[in-house]
Backbone bond lengths (Angstrom), bond angles and torsions (degrees), N, CA, C in turn:
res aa  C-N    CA-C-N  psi(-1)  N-CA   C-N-CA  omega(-1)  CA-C   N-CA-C  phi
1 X - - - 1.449 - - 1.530 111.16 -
2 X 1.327 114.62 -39.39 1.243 107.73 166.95 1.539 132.76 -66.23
3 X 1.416 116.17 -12.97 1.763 111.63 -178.12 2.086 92.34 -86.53
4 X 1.573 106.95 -0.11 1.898 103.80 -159.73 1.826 67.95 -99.14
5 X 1.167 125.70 -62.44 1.295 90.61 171.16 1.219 157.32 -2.02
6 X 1.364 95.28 -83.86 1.385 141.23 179.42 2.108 104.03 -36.71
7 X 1.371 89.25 -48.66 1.224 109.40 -165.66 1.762 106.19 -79.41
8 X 1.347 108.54 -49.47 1.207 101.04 169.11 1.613 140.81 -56.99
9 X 1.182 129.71 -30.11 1.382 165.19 70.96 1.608 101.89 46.70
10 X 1.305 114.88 -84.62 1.515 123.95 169.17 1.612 104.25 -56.05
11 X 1.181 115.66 -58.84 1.611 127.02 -166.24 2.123 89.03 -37.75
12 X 1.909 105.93 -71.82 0.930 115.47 170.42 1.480 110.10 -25.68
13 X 1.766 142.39 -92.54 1.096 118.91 -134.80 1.200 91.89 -77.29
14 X 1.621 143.10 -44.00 1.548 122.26 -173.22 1.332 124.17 -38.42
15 X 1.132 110.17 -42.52 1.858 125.94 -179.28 1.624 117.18 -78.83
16 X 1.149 106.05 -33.52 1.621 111.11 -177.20 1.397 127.16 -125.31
17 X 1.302 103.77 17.55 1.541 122.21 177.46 1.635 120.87 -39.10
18 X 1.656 100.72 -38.48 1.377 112.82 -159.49 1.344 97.22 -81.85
19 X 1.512 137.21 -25.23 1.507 155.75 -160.43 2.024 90.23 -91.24
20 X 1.280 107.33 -57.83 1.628 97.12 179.36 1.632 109.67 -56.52
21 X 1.597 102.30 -57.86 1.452 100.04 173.74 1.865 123.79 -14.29
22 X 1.332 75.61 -90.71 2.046 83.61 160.51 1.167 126.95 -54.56
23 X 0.943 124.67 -11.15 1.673 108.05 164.19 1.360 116.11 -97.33
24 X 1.580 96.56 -29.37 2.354 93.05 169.55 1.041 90.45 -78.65
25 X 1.276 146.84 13.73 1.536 123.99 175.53 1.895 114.45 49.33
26 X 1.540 97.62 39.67 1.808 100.70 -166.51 1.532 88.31 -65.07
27 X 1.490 130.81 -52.55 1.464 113.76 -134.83 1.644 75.77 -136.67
28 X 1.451 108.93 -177.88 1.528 117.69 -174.67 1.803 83.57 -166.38
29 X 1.255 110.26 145.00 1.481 127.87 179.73 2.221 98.36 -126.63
30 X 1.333 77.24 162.34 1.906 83.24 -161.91 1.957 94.18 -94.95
31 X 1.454 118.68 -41.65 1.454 101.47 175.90 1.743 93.05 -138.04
32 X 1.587 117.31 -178.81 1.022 141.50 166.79 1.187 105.38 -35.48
33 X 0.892 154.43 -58.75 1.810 159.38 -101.45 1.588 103.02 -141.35
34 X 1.648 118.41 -16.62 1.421 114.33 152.38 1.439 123.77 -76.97
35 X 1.640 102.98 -19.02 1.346 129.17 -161.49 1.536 102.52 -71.57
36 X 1.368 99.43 -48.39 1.735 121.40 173.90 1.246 120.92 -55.52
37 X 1.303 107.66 -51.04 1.882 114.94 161.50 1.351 109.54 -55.49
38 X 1.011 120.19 -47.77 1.413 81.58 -171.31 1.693 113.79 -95.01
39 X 1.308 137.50 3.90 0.917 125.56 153.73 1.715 121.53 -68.09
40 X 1.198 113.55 -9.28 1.343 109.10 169.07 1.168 111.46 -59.12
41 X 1.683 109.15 -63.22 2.074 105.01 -169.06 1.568 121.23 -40.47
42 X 0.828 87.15 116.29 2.142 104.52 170.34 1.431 94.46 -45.70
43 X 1.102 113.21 108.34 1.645 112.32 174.58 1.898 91.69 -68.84
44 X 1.337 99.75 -73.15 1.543 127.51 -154.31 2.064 106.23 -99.63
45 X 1.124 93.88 121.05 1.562 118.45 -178.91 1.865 109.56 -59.33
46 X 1.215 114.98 129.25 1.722 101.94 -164.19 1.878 97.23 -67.06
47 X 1.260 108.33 -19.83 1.382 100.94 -168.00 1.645 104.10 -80.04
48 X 1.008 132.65 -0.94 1.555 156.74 -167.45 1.381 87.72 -69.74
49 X 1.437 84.57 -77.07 1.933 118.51 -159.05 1.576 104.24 -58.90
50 X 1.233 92.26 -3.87 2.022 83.25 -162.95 1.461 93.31 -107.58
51 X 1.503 91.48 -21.73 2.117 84.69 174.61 1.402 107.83 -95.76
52 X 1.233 117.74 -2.04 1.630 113.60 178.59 1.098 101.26 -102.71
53 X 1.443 142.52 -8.41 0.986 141.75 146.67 1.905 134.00 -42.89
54 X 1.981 96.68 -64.31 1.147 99.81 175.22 1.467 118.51 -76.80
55 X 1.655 112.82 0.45 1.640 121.67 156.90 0.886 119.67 -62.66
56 X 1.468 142.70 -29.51 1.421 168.03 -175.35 0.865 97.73 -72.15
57 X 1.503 113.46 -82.24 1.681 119.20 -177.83 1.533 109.93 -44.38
58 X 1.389 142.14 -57.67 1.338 151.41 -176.97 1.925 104.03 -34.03
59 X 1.974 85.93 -52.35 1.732 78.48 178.22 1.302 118.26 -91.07
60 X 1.416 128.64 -28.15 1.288 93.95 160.81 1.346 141.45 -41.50
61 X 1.791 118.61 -23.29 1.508 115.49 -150.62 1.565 75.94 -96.37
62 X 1.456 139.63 -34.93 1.256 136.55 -154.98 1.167 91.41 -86.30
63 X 1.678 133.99 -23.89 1.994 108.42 -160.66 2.260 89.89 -96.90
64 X 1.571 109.23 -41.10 1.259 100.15 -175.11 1.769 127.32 -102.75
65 X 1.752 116.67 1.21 1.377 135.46 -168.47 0.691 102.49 -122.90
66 X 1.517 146.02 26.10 1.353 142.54 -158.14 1.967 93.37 -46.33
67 X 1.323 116.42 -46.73 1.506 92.42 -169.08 1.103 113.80 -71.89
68 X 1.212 143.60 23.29 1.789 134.53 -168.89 1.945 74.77 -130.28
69 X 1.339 143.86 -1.64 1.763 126.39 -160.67 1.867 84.32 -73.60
70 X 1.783 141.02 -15.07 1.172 131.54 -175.58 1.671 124.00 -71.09
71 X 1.312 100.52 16.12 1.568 120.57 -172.82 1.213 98.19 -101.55
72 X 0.772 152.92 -22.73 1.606 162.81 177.05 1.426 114.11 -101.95
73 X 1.379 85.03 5.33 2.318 77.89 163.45 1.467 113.65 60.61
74 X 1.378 128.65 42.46 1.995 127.96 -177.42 1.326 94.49 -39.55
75 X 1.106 120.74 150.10 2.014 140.02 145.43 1.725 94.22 -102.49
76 X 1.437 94.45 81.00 1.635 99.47 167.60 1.707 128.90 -44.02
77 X 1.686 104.76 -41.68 1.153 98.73 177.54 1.670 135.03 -85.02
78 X 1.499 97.72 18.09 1.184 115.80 147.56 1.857 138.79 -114.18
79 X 1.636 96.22 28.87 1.418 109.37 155.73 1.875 113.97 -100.81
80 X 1.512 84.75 93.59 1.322 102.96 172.68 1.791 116.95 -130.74
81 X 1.077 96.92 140.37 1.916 92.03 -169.68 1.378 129.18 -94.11
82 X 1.675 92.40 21.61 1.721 108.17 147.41 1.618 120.96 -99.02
83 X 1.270 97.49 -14.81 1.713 109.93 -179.68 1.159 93.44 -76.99
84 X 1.764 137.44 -65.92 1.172 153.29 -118.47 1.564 69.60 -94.58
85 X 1.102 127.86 -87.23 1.972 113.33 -153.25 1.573 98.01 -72.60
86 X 1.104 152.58 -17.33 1.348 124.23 133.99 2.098 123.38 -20.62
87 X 1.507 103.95 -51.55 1.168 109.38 -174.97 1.656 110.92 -74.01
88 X 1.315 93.90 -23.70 1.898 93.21 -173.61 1.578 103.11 -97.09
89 X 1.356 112.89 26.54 1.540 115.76 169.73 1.150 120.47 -122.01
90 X 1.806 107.32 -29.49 1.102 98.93 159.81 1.708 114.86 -76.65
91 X 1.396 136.25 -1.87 1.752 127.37 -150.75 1.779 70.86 -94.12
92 X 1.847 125.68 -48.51 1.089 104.38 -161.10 1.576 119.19 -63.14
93 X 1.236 111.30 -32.61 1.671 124.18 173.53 1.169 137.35 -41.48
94 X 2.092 86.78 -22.64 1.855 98.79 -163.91 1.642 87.52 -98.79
95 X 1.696 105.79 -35.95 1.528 104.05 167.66 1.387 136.84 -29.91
96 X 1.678 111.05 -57.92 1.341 126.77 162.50 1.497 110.24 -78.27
97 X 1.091 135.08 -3.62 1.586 140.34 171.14 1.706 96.81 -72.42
98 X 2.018 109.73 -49.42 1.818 103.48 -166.54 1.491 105.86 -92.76
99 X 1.356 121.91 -0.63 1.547 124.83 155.61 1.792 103.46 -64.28
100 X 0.806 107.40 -58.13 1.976 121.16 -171.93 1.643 89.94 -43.01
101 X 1.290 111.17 -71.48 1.059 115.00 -179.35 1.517 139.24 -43.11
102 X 1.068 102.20 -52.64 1.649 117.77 156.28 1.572 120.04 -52.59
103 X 1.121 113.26 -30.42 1.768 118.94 -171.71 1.681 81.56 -90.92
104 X 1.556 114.00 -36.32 2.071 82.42 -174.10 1.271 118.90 -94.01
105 X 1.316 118.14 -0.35 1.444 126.06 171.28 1.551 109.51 -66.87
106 X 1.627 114.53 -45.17 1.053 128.56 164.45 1.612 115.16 -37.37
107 X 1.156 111.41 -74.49 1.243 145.05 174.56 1.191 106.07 -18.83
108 X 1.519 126.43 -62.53 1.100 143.40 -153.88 1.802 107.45 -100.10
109 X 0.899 98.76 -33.42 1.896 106.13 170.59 1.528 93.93 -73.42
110 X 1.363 141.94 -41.83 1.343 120.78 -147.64 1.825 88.76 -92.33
111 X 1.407 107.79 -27.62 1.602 111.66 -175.11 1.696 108.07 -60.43
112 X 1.564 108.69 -27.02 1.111 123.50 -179.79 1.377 133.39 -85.46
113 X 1.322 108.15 -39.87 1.039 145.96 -145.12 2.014 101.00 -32.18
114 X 1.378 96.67 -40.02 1.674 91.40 -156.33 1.677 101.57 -72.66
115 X 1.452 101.63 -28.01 1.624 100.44 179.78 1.635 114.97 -130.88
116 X 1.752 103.09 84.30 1.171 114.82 -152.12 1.389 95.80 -96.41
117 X 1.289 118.21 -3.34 1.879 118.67 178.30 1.442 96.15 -87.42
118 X 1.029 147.65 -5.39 1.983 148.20 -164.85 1.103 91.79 -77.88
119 X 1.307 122.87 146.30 1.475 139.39 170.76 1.416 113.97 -66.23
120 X 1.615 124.05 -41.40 1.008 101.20 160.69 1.657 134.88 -77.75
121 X 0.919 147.00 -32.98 1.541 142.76 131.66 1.233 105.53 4.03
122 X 1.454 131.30 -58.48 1.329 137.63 -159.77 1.031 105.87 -83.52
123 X 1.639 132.97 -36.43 1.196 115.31 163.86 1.913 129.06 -61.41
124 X 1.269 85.21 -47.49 1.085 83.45 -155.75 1.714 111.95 -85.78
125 X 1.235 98.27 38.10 1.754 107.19 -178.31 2.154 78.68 -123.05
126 X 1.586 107.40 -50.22 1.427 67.51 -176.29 1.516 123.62 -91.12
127 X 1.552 113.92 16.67 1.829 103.70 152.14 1.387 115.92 -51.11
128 X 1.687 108.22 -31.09 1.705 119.46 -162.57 1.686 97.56 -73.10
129 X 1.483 104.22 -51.28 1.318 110.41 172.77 1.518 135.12 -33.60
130 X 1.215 100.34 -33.85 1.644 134.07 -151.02 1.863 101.70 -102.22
131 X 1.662 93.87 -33.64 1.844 118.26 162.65 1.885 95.06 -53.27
132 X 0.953 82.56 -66.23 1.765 93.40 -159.67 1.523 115.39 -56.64
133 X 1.215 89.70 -32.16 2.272 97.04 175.61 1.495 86.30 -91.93
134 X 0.534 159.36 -74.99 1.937 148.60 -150.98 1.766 91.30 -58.70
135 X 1.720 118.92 -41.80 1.810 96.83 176.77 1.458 125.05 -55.64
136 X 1.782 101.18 -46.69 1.635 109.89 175.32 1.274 97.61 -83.95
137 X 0.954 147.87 50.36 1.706 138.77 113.89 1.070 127.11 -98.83
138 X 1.797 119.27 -11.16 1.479 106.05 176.60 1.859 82.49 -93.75
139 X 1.158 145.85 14.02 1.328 131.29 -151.71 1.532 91.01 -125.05
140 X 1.427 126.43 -19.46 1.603 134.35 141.75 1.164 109.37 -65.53
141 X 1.066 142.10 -36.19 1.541 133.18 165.81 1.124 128.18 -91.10
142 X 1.396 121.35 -16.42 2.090 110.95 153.54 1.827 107.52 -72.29
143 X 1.677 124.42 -24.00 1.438 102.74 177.32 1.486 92.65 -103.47
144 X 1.491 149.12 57.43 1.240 157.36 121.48 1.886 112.17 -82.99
145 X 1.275 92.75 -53.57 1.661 98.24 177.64 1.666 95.71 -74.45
146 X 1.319 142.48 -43.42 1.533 127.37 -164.71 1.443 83.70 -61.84
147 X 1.973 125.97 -78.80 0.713 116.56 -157.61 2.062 138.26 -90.67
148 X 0.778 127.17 29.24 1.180 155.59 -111.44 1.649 96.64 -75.53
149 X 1.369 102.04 120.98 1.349 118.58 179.85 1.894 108.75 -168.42
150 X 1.365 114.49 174.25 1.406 121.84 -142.12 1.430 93.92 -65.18
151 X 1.461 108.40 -56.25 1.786 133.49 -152.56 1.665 84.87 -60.66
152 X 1.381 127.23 -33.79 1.464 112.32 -166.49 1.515 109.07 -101.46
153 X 0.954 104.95 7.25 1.912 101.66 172.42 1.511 90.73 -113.86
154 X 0.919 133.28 -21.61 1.902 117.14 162.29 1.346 84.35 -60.81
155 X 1.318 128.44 -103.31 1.961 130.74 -157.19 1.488 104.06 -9.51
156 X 1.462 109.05 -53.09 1.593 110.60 -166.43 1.398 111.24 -68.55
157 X 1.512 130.89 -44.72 1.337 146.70 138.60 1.036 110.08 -10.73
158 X 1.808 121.30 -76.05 1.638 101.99 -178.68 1.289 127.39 -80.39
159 X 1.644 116.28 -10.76 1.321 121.07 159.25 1.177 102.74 -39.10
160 X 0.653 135.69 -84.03 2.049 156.96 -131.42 1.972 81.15 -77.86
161 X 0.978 114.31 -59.18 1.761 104.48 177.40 1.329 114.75 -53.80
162 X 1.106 120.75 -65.42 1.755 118.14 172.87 1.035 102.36 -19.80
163 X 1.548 107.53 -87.88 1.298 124.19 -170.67 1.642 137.04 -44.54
164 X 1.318 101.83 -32.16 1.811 108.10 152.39 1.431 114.87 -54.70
165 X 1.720 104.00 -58.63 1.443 105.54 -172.59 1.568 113.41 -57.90
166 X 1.007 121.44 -17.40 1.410 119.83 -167.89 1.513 95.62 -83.46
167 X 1.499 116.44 -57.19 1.298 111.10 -174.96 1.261 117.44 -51.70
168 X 1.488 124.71 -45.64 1.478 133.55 179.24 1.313 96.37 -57.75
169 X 1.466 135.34 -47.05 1.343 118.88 -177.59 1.841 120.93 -61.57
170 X 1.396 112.27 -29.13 1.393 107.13 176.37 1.304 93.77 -79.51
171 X 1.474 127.81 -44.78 1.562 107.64 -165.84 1.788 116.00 -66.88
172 X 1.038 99.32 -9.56 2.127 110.69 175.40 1.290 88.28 -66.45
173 X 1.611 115.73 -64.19 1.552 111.17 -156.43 1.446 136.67 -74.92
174 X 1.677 96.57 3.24 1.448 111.37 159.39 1.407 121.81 -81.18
C-alpha cells in the first residue's frame, strides 16, 4: 500500500502542480498572457506518462491482485526486504528529486517570465524539464528495484532510452 501511495503522491504533484503552486503562493505572474506561457511548456513527455502509467497499473495489480502480479514476469529471487526498502528510498528520493524540480521550473519561468519566447528562457526551463524526466526515471527505477520483475525493467530500459535520446537530441541541436 505504500509504493500505491507512493505513486499517487507523484501522480498528484505531476498533474496538479499548477493548483499547489497557487496555493503556496510559490510564483505570481503580472497578467493573464504570462499565465498562458507557461501553461504551454510540455512539462512531461507523453512517452513518460505512458510508462508511469503502466507503473501505476503494475502497482495497482501488485498492492490489490496480488494473484494476477504473475503477468509481469516477478524475478523472485530478488524479493528481498533489503532490496525492496532500498527501492522505496530511492521512489522517495525521486519524489523529493520531482518537487526540486518543479520549484526550479518555477523558478526559472518566473525569472523569465516577461520574455518567455528568448532562447535563453527556453533553455534553461528545459534543463529544468530535463530535472523532472531524469526524477521520474530514477522513480521507475526505485518501483523496479521495490518491485522487481521483467515487464518493469523493460519500462525502466526504455525510460533511460527516451531519455538519452532526448538529451542527445538537444545536445545535436546546439
Amino acid at each position: 500500500m505504500y509504493l500505491m501511495s507512493c505513486m499517487v503522491v507523484t501522480m498528484a504533484i505531476l498533474l496538479f502542480w499548477g493548483q499547489f503552486r497557487k496555493k503556496l503562493k510559490i510564483t505570481t505572474y503580472e497578467s493573464p498572457d504570462q499565465q498562458v506561457n507557461y501553461r504551454r511548456i510540455k512539462r512531461v513527455s507523453l512517452v513518460f506518462w505512458l510508462i508511469f502509467s503502466l507503473f501505476g497499473f503494475m502497482v495497482i495489480i501488485y498492492a490489490s491482485l496480488p494473484e494476477l502480479y504473475f503477468m509481469f514476469l516477478p524475478l523472485d529471487v530478488f524479493h528481498h526486504p533489503f532490496i525492496n526498502s532500498i527501492g522505496l528510498l530511492i521512489v522517495n528520493m525521486a519524489i523529493a528529486w520531482i518537487v526540486v524540480a518543479q520549484l526550479h521550473i518555477d523558478k526559472e519561468l518566473f525569472k523569465y517570465h516577461r520574455d518567455m519566447e528568448s532562447l535563453k528562457a527556453m533553455e534553461l526551463v528545459s534543463y529544468s524539464e530535463s530535472m523532472l524526466l531524469s526524477g521520474m526515471l530514477i522513480f521507475f527505477l526505485g518501483i523496479f528495484i521495490t518491485i522487481t520483475n521483467i515487464v518493469g525493467m523493460v519500462l525502466t530500459l526504455l525510460g533511460m532510452v527516451f531519455f538519452f535520446k532526448r538529451r542527445l537530441h538537444k545536445d545535436l541541436a546546439k
